[in-house]
C-alpha positions in Angstrom: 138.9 60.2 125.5 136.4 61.6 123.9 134.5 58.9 123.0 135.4 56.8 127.0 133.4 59.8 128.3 130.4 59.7 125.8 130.2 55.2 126.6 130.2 56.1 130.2 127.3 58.8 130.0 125.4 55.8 128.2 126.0 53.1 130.4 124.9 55.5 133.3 121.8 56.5 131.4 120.6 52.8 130.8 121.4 52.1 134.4 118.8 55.0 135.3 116.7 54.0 132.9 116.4 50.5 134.1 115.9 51.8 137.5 113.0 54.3 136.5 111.5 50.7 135.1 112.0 49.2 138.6 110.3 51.8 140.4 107.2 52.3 137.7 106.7 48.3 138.7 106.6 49.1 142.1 103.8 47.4 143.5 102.4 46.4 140.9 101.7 43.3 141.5 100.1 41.9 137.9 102.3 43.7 136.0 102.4 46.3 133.2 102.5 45.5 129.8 105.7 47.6 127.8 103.4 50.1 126.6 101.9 50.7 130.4 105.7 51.5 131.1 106.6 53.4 128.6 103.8 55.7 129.2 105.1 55.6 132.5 108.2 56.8 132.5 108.1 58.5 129.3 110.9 56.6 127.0 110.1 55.1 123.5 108.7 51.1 123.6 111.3 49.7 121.9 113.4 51.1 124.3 111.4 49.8 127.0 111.6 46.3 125.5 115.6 46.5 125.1 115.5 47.6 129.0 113.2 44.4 130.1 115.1 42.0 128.3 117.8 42.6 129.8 116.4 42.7 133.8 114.7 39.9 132.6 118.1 37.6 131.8 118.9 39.0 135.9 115.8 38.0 136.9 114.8 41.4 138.3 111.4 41.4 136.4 109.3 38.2 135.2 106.4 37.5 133.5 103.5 38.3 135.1 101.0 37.1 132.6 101.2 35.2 129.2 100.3 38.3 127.5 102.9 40.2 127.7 102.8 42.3 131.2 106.2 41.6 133.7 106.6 42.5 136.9 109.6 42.5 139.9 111.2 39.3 139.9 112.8 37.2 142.6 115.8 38.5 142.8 115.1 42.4 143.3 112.8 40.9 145.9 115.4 38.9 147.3 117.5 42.3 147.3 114.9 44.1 148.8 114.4 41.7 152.1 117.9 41.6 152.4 118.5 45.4 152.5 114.8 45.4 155.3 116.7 42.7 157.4 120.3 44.7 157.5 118.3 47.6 158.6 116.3 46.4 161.2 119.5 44.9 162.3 121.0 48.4 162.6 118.1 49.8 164.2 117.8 47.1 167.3 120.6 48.6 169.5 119.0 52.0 169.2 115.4 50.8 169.8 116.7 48.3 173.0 118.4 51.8 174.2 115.1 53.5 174.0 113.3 50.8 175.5 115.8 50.6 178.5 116.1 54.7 178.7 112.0 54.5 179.0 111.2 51.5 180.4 108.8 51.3 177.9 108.2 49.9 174.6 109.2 51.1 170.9 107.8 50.1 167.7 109.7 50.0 164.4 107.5 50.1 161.4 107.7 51.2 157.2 105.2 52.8 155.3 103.0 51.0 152.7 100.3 52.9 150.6 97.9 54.6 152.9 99.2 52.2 156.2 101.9 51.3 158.6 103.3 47.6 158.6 105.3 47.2 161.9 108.6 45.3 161.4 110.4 45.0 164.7 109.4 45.3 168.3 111.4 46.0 171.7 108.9 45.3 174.6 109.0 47.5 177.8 109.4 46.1 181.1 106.2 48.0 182.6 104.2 45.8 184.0 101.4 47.4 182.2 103.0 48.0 178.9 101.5 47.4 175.0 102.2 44.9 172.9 101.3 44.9 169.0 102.5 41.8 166.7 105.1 42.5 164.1 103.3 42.4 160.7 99.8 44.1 161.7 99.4 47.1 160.2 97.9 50.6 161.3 96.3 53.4 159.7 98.6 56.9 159.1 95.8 59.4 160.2 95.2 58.5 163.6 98.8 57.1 164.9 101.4 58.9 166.2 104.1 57.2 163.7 101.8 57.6 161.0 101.2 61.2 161.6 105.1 61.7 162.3 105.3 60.2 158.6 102.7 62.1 157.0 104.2 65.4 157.9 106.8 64.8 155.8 104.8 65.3 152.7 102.8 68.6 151.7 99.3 69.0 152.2 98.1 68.0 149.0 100.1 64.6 149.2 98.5 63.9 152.3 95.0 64.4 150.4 95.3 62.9 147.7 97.0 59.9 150.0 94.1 59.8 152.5 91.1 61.6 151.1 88.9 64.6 153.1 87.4 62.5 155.6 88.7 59.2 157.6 87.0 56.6 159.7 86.8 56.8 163.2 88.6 54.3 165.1 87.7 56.2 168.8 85.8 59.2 169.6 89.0 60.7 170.1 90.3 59.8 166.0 90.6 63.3 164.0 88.2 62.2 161.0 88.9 65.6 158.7 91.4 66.4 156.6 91.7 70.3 157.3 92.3 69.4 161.3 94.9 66.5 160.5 96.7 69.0 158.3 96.4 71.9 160.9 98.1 69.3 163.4 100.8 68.6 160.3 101.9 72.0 160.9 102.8 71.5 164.4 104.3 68.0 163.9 107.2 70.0 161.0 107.7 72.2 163.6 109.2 70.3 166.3 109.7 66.7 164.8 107.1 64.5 166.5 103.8 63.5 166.4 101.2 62.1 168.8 98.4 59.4 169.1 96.0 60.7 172.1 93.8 57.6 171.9 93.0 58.2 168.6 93.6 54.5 167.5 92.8 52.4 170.4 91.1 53.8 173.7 93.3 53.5 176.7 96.7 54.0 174.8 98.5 57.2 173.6 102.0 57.3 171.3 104.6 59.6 170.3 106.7 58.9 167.1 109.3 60.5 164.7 110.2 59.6 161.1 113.2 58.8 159.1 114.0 57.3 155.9 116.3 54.1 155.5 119.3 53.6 153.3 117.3 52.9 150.7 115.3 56.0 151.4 112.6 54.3 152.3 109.8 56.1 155.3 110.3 54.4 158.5 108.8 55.6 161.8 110.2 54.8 165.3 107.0 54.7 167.8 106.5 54.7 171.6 102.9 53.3 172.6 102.2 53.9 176.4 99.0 53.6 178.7 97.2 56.6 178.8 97.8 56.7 182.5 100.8 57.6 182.7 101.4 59.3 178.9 100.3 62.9 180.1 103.5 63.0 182.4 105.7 61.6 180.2 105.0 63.2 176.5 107.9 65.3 177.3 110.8 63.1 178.0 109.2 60.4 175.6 109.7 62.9 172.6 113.1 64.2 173.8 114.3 60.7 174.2 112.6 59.9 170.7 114.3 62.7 168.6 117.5 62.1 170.3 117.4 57.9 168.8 116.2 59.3 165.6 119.7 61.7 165.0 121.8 59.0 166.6 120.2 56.7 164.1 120.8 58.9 161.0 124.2 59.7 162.7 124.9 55.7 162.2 123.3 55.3 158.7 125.6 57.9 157.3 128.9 56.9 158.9 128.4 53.2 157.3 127.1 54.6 154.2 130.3 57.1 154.1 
């Protein structure tokens, strides 16, 4: 029994292990060499080596260059867009609710680096309504989904994420650190944040943040005309917070 007990602490130690390996390559596009990993997650190189051999026969890393350095391979990519495209299938009913409940339109997006990549997209049916293309991507500081995100981490992640200053993108954009973080404060508090023209003149957005079943940072965002934003802020971030819990409310029934 004894010795069932000590195998299976192993085997789950190696699986953790390889999975530290996974994340360390994270974006790294031309690789690491072994010793970059090691040093990385802190475990001996031959260790390391034993570890990448074996993702390597799975095809979860590859080469990267003739040298030595490997990177994430096809198939932990091929895992990865598979897991995206069951959650944005998951997340379309509630984001064609919203849309409906609003009449206007909701943005899905994830969280890469220092931006926002939008991956799904209900349109309103206002006649005068916005419209951005799934796959452009937007910065954190001065949208209301990137914001929502960004309050999520502490104050010193956000700086050493964004830096002290940021570039103005209207004269509305907040372009200092200690005034984003002093809206931060107010975002934790009640759950959503807000674009007031700070990206793009004309348009306003509220948005909330949640994480996927991967635990990845997604955002749900509602971009409206300035026109009629002021009126609606309200109901917009009600309406927002309840599709974020009845999303979460989903994610951990199916993962139950």
């Amino acid at each position: 029994m004894n010795k069932l007990v000590t195998n299976d602490k192993s085997q789950v130690q190696v699986i953790a292990r390889a999975a530290t390996i996974l994340r360390a390559l994270e974006d790294e596009n031309a690789g690491l060499s072994l010793g970059q990993i090691a040093q990385r997650v802190n475990l001996a190189r031959s260790t390391v080596q034993r570890i990448v051999a074996a993702l390597e026969t799975e095809k979860l890393v590859i080469a990267a260059t003739p040298n030595g350095r490997v990177r994430l391979g096809p198939t932990i990519m091929r895992l990865a867009a598979s897991v995206r495209s069951d959650f944005i299938a998951l997340a379309r009913p509630f984001l064609e609710r919203l849309s409906a409940e609003l009449q206007e339109t909701v943005d899905l997006s994830t969280v890469k680096k220092d931006h926002l990549v939008f991956i799904d997209q209900v349109i309103g049916s206002q006649r005068l309504r916005t419209v951005s293309a799934v796959g452009e991507t937007f910065p954190l500081y001065c949208t209301a989904n990137g914001k929502a995100y960004l309050a999520q981490l502490s104050d010193s992640a956000v700086e050493s994420l964004l830096g002290r200053t940021f570039e103005p993108r209207t004269p509305r954009t907040i372009t200092k650190l200690e005034v984003l973080l002093d809206e931060l404060k107010a975002v934790r508090r009640t759950g959503v944040a807000f674009d007031r023209e700070e990206h793009t003149a004309g348009i306003c957005a509220a948005g909330v943040a949640l994480q996927d079943p991967l635990g990845n940072s997604v955002a749900i965002s509602v971009p409206v005309p300035s026109l009629r934003f002021a009126n609606r802020a309200a109901q917009i971030a009600e309406r927002l917070l309840a599709a974020k819990r009845a999303m979460e409310s989903s994610m951990n029934a199916s993962a139950a």
